[in-house]
DRENZALUM-200978 format. One record per residue: x, y, z of N, C-alpha, C, O in turn; residue in three letters. Coordinates in pm, whole numbers, plus 50000, padded with zeros to 5 digits. Layout:
N
XYZXYZXYZXYZALA ...
***
This chain:
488
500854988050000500005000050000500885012550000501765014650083UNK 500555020949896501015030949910500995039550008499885044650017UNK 502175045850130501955056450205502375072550210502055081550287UNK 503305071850085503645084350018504665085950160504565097050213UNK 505075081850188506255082050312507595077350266507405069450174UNK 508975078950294509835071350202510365059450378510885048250380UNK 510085065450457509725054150605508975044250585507815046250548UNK 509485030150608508505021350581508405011950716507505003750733UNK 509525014650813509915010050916510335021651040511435026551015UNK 509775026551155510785038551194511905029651265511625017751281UNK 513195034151311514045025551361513855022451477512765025251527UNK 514625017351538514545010851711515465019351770516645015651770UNK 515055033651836515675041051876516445038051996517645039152019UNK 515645034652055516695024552180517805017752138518975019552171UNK 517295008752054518374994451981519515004551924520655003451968UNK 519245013451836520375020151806521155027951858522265031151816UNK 520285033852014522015040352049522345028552146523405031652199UNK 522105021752174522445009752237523575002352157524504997652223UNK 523595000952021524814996851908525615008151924526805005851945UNK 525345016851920526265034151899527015033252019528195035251993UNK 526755030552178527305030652257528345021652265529495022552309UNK 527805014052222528494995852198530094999252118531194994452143UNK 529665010252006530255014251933532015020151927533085018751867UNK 531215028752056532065038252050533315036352179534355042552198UNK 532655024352256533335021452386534455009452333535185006352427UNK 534765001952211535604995452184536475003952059536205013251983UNK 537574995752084538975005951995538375008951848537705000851784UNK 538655019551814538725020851646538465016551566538275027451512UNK 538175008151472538214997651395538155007051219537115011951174UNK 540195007851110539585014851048540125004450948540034992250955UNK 540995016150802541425003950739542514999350797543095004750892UNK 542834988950739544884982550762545224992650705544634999950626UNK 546474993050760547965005650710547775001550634546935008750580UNK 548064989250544548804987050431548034984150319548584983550208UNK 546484981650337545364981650262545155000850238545045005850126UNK 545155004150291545015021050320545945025350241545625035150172UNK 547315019950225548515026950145548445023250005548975029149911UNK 547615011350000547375007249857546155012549776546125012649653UNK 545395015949839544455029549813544655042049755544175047649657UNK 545805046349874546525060549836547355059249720547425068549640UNK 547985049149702549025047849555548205041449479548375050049392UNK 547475034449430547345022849334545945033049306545955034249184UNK 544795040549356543775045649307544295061049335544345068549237UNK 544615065349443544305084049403545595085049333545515087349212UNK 546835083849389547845085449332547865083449151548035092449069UNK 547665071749129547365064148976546245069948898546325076148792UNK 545405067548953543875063448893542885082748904541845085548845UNK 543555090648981542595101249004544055118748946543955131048956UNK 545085110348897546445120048902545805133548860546265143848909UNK 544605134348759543695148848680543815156448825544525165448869UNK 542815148448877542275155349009542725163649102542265173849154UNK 544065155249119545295157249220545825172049154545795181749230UNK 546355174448999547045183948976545645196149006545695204049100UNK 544495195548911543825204548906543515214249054543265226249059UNK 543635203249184543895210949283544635217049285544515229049258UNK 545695211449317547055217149339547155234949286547755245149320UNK 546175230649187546365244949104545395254649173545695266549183UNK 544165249549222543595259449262543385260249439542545265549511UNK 544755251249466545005260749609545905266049624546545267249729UNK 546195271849486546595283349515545825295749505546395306549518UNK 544415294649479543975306349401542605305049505541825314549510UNK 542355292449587541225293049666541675284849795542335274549802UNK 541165291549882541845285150031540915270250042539725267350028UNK 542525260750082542055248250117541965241549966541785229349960UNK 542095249749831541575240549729540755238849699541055230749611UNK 539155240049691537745233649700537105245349807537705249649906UNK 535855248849769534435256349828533795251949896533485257650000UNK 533285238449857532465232049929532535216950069533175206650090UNK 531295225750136531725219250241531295205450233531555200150341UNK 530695196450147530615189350169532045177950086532405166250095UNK 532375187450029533765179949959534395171750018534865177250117UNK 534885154650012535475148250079536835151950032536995153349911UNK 538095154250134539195161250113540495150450097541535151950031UNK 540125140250171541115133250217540995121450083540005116350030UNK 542675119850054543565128250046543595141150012543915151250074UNK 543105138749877542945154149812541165149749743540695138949708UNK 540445166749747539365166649674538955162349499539325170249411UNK 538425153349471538105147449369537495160349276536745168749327UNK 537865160849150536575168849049535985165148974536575160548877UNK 535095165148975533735157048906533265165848797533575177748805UNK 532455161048680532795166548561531365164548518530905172748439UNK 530635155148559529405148648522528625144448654529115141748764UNK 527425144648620526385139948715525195134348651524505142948595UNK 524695120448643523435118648578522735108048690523555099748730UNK 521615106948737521095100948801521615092848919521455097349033UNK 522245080948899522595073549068524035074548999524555063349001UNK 524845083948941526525077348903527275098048900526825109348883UNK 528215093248919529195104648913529965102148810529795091948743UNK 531205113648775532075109748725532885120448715532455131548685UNK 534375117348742534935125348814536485131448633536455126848519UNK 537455141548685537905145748576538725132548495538755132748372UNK 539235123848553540055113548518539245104348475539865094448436UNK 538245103548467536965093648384536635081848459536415071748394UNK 536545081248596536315074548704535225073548733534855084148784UNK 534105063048725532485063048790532315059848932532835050648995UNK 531615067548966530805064649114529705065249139528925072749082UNK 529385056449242527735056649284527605068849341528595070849410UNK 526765078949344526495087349456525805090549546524945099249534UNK 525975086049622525145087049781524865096749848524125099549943UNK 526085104749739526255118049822524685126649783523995130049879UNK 524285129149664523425131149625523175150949675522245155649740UNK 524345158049617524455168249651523875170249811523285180349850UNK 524145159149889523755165050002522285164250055521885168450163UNK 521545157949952520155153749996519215162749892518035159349907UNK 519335170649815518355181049750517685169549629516495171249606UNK 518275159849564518415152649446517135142549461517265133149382UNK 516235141849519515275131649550515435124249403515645112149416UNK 515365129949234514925123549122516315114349098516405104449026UNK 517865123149216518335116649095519645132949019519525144748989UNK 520465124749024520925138848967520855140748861520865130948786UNK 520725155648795520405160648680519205155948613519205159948496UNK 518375150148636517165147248559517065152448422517715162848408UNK 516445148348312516335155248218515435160948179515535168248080UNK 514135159048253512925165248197512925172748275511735175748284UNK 513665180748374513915193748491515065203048376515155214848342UNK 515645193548352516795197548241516245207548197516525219248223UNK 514865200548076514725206447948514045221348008514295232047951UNK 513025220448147512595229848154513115243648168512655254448132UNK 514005240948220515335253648294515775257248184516135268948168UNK 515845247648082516705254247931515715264547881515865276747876UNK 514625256847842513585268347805513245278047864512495285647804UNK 513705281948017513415295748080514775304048068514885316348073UNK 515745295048052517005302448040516855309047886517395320047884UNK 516305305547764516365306547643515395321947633515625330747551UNK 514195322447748513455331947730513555344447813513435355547762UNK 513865341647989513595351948068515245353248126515505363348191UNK 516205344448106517295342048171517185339148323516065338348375UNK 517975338048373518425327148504517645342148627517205340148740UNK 517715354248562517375363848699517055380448634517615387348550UNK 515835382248724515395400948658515375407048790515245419248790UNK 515495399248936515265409449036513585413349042512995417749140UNK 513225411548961511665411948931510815400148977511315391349047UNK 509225399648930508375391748967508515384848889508845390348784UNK 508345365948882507925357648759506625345648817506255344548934UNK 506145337948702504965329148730505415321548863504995320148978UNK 506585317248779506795304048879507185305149067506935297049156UNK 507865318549073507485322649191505805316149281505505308749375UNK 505255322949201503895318349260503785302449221503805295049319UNK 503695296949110503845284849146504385275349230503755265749275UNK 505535277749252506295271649350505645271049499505425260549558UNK 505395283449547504955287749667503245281949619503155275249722UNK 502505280549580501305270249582501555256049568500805249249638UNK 502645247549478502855237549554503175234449684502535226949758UNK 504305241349713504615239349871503265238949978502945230750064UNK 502775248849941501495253550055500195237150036499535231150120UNK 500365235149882499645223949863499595211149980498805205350055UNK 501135211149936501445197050048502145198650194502695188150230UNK 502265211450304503105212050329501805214650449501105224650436UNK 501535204650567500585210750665500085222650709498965227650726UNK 501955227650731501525236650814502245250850749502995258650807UNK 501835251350635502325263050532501735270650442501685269350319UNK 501175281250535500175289450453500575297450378499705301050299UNK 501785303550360502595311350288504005309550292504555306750398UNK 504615310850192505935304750194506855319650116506215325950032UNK 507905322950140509035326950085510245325350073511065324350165UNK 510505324849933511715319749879513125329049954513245340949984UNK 514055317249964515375328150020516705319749940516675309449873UNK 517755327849973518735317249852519725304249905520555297849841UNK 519205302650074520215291650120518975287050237517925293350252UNK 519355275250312518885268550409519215282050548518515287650633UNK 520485282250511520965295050626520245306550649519835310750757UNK 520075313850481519095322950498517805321350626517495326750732UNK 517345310450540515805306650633515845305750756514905311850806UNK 516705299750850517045296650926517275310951018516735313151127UNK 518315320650939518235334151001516825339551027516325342251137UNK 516265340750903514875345050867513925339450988512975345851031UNK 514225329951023512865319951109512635330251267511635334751322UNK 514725331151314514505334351442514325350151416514425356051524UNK 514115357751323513775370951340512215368151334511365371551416UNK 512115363451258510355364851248509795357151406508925362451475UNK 510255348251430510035346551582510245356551691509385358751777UNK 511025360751688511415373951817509895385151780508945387551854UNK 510205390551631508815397751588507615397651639506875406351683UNK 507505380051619506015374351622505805372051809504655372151855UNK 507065369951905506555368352001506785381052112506215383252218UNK 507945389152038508495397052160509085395652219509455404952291UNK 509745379252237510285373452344511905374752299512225381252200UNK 512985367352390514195368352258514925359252259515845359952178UNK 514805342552382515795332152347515245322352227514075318952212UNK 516025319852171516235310952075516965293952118518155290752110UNK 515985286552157516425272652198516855261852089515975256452023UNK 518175258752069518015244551972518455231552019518805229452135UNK 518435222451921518335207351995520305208751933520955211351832UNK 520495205052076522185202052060522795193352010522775182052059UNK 523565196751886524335190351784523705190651635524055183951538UNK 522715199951643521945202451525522775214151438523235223951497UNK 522965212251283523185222751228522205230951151521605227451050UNK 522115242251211521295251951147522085261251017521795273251014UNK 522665258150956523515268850906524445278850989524275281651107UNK 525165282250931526485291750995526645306851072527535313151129UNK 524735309251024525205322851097525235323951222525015314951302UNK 525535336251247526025332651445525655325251515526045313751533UNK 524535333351581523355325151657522955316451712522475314551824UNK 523395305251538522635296651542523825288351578523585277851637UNK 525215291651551526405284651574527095283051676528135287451725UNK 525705270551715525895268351872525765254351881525065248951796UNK 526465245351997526235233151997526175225351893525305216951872UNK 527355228551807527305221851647527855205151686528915203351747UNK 527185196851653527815184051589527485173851715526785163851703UNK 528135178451846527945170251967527105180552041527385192452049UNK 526055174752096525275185152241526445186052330527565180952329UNK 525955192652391526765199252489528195209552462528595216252557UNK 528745210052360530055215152312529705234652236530355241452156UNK 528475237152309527995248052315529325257152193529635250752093UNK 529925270252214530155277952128531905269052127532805277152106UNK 532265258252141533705257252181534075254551984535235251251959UNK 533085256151863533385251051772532615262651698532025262251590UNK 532735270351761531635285651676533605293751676533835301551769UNK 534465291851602535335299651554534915311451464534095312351373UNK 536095323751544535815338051462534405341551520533915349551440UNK 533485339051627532405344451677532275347751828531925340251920UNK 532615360051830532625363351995531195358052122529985356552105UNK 531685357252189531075347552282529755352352332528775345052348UNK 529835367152359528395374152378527475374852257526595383452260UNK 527535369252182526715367652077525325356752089524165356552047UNK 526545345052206525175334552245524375338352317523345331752333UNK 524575349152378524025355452541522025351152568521405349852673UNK 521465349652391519865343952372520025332952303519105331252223UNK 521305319852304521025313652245521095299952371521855301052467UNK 520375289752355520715278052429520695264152364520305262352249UNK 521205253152455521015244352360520385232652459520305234952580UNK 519875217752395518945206452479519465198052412519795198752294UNK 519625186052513520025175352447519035165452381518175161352459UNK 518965160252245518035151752172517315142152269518025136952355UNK 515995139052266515475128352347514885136652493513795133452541UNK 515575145352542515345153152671514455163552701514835175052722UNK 513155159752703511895165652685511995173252806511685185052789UNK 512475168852977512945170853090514225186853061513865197853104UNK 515335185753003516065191652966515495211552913515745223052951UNK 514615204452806514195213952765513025221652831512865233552805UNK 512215215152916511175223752996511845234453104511555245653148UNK 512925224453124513775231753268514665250153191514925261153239UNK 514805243353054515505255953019514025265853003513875275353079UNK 513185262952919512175267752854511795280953023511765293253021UNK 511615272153131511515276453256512215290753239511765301553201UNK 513795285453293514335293853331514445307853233514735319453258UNK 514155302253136514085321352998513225326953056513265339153071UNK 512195319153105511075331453161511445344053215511055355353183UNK 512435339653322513415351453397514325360853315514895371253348UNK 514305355453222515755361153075514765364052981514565353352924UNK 514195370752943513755375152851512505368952757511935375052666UNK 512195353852806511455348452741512215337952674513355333452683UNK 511025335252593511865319552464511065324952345509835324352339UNK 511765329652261511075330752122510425319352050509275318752007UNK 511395310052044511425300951948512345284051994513105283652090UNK 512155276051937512515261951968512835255751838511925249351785UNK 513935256451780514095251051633515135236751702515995235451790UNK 514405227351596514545213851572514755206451433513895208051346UNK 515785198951412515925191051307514855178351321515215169551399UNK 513525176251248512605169051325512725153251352511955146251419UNK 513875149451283514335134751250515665135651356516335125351350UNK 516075143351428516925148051501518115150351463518135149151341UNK 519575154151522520535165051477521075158051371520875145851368UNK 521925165051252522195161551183521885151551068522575142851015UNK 520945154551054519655145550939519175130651005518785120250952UNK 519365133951127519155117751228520505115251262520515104151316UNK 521265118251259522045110051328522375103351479522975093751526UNK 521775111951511521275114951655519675107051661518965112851743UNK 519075097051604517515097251621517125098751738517665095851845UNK 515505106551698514715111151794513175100551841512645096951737UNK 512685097251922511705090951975510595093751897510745105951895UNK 509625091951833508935087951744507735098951776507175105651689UNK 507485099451907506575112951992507085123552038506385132552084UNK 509095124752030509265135452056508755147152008508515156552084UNK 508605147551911508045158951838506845169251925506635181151944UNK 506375158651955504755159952028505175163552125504305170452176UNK 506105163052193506435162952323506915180152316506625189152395UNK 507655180552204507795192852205507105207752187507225218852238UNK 506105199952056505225209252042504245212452168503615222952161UNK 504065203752286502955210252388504195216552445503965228652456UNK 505155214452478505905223152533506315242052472506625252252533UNK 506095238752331506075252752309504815257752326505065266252410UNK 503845258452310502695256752351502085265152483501265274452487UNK 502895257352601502675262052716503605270652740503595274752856UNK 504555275652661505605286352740505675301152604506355311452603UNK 504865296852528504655307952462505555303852345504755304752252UNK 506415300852304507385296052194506885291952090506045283052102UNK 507165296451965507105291251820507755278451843508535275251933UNK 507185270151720508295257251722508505261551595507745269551541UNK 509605256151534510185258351432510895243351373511605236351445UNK 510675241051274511145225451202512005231551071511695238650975UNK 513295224851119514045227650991514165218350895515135210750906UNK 513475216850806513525207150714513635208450568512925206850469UNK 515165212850607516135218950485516505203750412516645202550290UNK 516615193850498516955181050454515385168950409515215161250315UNK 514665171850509513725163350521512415164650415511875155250357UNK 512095177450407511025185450298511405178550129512285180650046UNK 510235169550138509915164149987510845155449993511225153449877UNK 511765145350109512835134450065511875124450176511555113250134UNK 511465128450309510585123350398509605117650320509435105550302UNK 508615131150249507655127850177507035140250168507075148350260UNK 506445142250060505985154950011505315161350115504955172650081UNK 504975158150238504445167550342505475168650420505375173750531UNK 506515164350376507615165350491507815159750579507285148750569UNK 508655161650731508835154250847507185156350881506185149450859UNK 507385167050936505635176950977504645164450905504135158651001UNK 504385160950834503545149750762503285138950814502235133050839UNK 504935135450835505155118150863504605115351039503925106351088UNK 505255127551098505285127351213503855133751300503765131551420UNK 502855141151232501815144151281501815159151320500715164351338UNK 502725165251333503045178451412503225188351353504115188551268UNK 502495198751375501985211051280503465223451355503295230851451UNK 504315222651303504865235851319504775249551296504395252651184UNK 505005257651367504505272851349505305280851203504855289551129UNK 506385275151202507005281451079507945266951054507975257251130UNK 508785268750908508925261850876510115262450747509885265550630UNK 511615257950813513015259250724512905256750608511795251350604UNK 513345256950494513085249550314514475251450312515105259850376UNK 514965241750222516675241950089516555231550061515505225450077UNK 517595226550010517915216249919517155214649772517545216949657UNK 515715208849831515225200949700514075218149687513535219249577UNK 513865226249758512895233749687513235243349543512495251049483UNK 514755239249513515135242849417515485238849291515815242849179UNK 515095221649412515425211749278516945204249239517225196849144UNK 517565207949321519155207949303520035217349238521165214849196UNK 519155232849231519845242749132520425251749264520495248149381UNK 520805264549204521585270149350519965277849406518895275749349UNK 520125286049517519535296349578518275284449630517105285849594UNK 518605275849694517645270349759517625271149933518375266950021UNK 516445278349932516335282150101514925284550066514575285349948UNK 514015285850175512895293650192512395294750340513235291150423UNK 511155299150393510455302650510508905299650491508145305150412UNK 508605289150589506565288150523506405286950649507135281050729UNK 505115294350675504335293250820503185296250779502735297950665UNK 502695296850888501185306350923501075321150900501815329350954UNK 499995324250806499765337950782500495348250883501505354850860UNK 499865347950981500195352951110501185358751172501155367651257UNK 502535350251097503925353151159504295356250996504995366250980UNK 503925349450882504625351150759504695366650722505715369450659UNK 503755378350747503305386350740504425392250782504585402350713UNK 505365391050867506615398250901507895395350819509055397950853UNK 507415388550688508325387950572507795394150464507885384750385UNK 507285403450397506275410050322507845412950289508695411950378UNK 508235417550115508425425850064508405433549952507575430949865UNK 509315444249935508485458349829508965471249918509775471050011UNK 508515478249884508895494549958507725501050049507605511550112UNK 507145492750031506265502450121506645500050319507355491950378UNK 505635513650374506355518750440505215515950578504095511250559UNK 505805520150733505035517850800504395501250890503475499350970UNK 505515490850818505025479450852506485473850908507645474450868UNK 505835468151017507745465751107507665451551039506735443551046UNK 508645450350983509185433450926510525430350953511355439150975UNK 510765419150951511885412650973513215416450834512925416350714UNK 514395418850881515145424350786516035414350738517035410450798UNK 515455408650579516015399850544515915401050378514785405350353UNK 516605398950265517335403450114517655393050076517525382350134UNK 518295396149928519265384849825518495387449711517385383149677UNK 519375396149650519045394249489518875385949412518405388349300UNK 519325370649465519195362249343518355353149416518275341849367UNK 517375356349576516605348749571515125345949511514545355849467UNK 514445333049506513105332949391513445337249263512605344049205UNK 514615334449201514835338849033514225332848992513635326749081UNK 513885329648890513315321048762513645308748780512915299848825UNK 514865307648742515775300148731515135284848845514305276048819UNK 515995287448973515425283449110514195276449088513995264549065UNK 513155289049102511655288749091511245274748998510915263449036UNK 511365279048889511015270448739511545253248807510925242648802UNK 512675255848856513465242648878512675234448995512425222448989UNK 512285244649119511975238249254510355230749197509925219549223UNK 509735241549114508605238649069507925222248971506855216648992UNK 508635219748904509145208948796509495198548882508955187748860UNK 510365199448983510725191849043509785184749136509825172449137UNK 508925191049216508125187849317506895178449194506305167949218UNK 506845184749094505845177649016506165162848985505395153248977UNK 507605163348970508345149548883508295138149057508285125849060UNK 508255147049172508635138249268507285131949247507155119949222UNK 505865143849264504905138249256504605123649175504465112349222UNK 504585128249043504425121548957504835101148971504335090148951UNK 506075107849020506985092749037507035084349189507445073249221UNK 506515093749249506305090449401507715084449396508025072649405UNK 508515095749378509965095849419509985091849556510905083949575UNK 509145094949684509795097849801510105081849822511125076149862UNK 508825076749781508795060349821509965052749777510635045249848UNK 510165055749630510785049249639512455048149658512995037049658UNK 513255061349675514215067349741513895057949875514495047949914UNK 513185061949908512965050850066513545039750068514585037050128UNK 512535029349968512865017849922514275012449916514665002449977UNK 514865018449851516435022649825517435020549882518465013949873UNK 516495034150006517605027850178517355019750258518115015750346UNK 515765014550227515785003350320516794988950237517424979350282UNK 516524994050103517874979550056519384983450090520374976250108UNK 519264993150091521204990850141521314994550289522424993050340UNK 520354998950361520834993650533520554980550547521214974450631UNK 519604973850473519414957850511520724951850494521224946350592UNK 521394952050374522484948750268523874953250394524634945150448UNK 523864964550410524934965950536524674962350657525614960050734UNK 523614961450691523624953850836523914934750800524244927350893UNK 523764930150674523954921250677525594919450694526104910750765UNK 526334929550614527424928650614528554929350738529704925150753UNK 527834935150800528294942150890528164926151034528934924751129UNK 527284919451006527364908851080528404895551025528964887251096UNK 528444896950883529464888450829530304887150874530784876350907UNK 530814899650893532264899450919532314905851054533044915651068UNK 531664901851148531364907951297532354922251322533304923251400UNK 531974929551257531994943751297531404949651389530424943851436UNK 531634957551422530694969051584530134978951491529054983351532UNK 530534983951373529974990351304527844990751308527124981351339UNK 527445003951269526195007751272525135009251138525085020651091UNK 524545001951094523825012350988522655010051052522355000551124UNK 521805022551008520345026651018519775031750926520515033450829UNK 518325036350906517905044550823517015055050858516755053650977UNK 516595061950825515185068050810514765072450704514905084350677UNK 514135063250617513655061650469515295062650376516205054450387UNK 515285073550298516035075150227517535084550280518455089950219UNK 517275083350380518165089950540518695083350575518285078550681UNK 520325076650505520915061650557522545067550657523275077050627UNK 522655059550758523575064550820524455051550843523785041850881UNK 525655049650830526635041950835528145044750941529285046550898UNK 527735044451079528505047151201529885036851175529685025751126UNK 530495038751190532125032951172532985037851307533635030051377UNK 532875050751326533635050451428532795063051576533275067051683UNK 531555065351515530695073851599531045082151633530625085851743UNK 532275092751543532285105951588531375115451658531685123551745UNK 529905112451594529125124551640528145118851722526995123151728UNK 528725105751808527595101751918528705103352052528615096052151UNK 529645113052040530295109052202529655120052248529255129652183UNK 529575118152357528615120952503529135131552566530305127852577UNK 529055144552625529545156252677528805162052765527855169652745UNK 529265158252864528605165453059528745178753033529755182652975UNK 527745187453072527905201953062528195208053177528255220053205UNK 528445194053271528385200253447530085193053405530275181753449UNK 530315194453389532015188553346532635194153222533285188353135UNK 532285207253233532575214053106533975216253088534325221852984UNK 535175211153207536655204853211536585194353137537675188953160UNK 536075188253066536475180352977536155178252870536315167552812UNK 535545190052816534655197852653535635195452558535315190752449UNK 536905198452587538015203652493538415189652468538515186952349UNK 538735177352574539205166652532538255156152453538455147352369UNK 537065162052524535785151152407536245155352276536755147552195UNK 535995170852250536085176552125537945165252071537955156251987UNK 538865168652131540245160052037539925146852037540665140951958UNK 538895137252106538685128152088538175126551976538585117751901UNK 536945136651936536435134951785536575138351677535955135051576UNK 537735147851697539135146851558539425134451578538605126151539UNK 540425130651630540805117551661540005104051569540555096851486UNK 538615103551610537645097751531537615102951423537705092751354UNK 537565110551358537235118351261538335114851156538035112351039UNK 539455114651196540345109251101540245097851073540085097450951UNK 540235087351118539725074751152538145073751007538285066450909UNK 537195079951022535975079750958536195082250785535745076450686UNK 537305095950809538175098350637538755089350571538615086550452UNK 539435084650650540195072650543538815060050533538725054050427UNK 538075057650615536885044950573536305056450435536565052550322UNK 535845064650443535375077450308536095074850185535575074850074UNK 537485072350212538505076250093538635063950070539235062749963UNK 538245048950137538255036250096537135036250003537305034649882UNK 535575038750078534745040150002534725049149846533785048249767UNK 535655055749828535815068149737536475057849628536445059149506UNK 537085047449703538095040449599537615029449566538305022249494UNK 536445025549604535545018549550534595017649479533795008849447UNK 534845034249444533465042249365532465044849385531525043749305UNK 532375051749578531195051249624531275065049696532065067649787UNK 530495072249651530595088349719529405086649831528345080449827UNK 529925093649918529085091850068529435102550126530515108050106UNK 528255107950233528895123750271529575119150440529085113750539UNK 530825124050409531885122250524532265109350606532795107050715UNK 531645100250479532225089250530531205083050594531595072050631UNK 529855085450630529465078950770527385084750728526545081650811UNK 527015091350617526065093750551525225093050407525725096750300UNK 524405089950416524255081550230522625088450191521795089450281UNK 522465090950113521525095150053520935090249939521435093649831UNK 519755081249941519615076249856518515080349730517745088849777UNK 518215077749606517245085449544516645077949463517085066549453UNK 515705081149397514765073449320515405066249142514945059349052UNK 516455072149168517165063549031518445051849097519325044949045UNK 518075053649208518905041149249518235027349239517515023949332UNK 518415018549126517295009749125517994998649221518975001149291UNK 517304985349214517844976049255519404973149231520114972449332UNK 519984971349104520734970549076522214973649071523254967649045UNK 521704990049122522635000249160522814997249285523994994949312UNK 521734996149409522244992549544523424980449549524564981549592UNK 522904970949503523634959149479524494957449445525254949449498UNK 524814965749318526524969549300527094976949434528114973049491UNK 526464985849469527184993249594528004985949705529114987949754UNK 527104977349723526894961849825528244955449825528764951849930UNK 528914953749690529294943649687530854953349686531964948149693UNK 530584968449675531784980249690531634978649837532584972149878UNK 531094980849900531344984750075531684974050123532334976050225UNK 531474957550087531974939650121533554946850100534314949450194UNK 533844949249954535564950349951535714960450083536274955350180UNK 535344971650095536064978450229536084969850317537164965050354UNK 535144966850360534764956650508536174945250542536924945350639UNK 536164938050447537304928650404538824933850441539744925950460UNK 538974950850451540074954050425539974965250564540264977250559UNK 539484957350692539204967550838539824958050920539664945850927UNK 540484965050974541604959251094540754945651149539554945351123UNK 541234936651208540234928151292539874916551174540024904551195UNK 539364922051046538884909850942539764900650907539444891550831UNK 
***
């Protein structure tokens, strides 16, 4: 039966940090030295040499070499030349599966062609941007509102970050109040604020570099699962100024990696509820990959406003937006006119044509294909496929899913644990998960050499052109890593 969900199972949230703990309390487990050295010479060295120089060249001309953050670095960043549905292909004529899937925006599939043709034909007529009004603007923003519970009006912005800024002004606006609560280890995008408690709860501003410290002075953070946690803070703002707002990754931090209890949600929403607080759902990742109503859909829970990127653009650039309730949206109005206090927020190249036309087309093609399902489908075949593997060869290793939300723990960087009443030992958790972290790169750069792009080693994204076939090849790429991990 069709459920238009790409969840077909939710996980065993218990069972899994119960493996994660399991995980993280026995030694390392990465490649062999000498399997690892044959990697570095026999594929990047040999097999990727384009790649290697073309950097070289442009770090000199761009710091670090490479823009993007999701770029796997180690050794050096790969350049990719092509993108068509479930395969990459990089400057040296190298194929890969991609998991990476720009990061989650790609529900069809990269590059699609019937999204293709449309963007050509708007590029041929209105070009990519006028700063002006176009159709698809409004189109776009009536699909969204179509399927999106709790989204009576929506505006386009040009990043996830944007929105994200956008959310907690229009919250302070809408309530008067001025803390801003998030679930710890969640990334909201980079701007200040929000660059708090990134990656691990508890590790509050110790990873917000270049941002002075009174900046958090309205920001706090809760640990995932801690419904207790967060009432007690929610409490104490009363005395501080209030609580504006409560933003949450709704699958929990870091696109799940962290999973959340199946009613947290609920748990949260009466809690904003009773203390005056917007809730806020960022579902920069989750919106149209969950399922065309989003987390908010799957999960039952009507949020007051509501994050957009990735896929509302379709996989083109300037994807961000903001959808709520009339009520609060109203403090995003713009134009020149005068006399109306709104939230102060811009970007010339956001809602272009371009974008618009793309996010628009796209949501249709997901429709059409009931992409979400079967992206789902997808990941439920390759977490089955790795948990099988993963018992083969008795590994401690983790996979999970949430639909098309696949996570592959190796060495659990982003599940170690941080006392905030022991904030003497913030700094050593944090070198512990470098430590890990290096450890997680080279399993990435194994996988890389197997022709399998994955984001940071330890995240997979799966999409609706991944058929059977394609998982299965993958399968039998991640068996060779496995084969080649200390212990096997």
């Amino acid at each position: 039966m069709s459920t238009g969900f790409a969840i077909t199972q939710y996980p065993d949230v218990k069972g899994v940090y119960k493996q994660l703990h399991d995980l993280i309390r026995q030694p390392i487990r990465s490649i062999k030295k000498n399997e690892m050295e044959k990697y570095l010479q026999e594929y990047f060295e040999k097999k990727c040499a384009k790649s290697k120089s073309m950097i070289a060249e442009a770090s000199e001309y761009i710091p670090g070499g490479v823009q993007h953050n999701l770029a796997f670095n180690y050794p050096f960043p790969l350049v990719f030349t092509k993108a068509s549905g479930a395969h990459l292909y990089d400057l040296d004529g190298n194929k890969y599966i991609d998991f990476l899937q720009a990061g989650g925006p790609t529900v069809l599939g990269s590059n699609p062609s019937n999204i293709r043709k449309k963007v050509v034909q708007l590029l041929e007529t209105t070009g990519p941007v006028t700063g002006l009004f176009h159709e698809y603007e409004l189109r776009l923003a009536e699909k969204i509102v179509e399927h999106m519970p709790s989204v009576q009006m929506f505006r386009m912005l040009g990043s996830g970050t944007e929105a994200c800024m956008a959310s907690i002004r229009v919250a302070r606006l809408a309530t008067k109040k001025k803390n801003i609560v998030k679930m710890g280890g969640a990334y909201h995008g980079w701007s200040d604020q929000l660059a708090y408690g990134l990656r691990l709860p508890g590790t509050r501003h110790f990873e917000s570099h270049g941002i002075p410290k009174h900046v958090f002075k309205y920001t706090q953070e809760f640990y995932p699962n801690d419904l207790n946690a967060l009432e007690r803070t929610l409490k104490r703002n009363r005395w501080r100024g209030g609580t504006a707002a409560v933003i949450l990754e709704p699958i929990g931090p870091e696109s799940g990696t962290r999973p959340i209890d199946m009613d947290f949600n609920k748990g949260v929403r009466e809690l904003c509820d009773k203390y005056g607080a917007l809730m806020i759902f960022d579902e920069v990742v989750t919106a149209f990959r969950i399922g065309l109503s989003g987390a908010q859909g799957y999960y039952g829970v009507t949020p007051d406003l509501t994050v957009f990127g990735k896929v509302v653009a379709g996989g083109y650039p300037s994807a961000g937006g903001l959808g709520g309730k009339k009520e609060y949206m109203k403090y995003l109005s713009a134009g020149l006119q005068t006399g109306v206090k709104k939230a102060l927020i811009g970007g010339t190249m956001a809602a272009n044509p371009l974008s618009s036309a793309a996010g628009y087309y796209t949501l249709l093609e997901i429709e059409k294909q009931k992409a979400c399902e079967k992206a789902g489908k997808a990941g439920d075949r390759i977490t089955a496929g790795l948990q099988k593997l993963i018992k083969k060869y008795n590994l401690p290793f983790v996979a999970f899913n949430q639909g098309s939300i696949c996570h592959l723990e190796t060495v659990g960087t982003m599940l170690l644990e941080i006392d905030v009443k022991k904030f003497w030992k913030i700094k050593s958790t944090i070198k512990e998960a470098h430590t890990r972290k290096k450890a997680m790169e080279e399993m990435g750069a194994a996988y890389m050499a197997e022709g399998i792009v994955t984001l940071a080693g330890s995240r997979l994204y799966t999409s609706a052109a991944d058929t059977d076939a394609v998982i299965d090849d993958a399968l039998k790429r991640f068996e060779r890593v496995f084969q080649k991990v200390e212990g096997v």
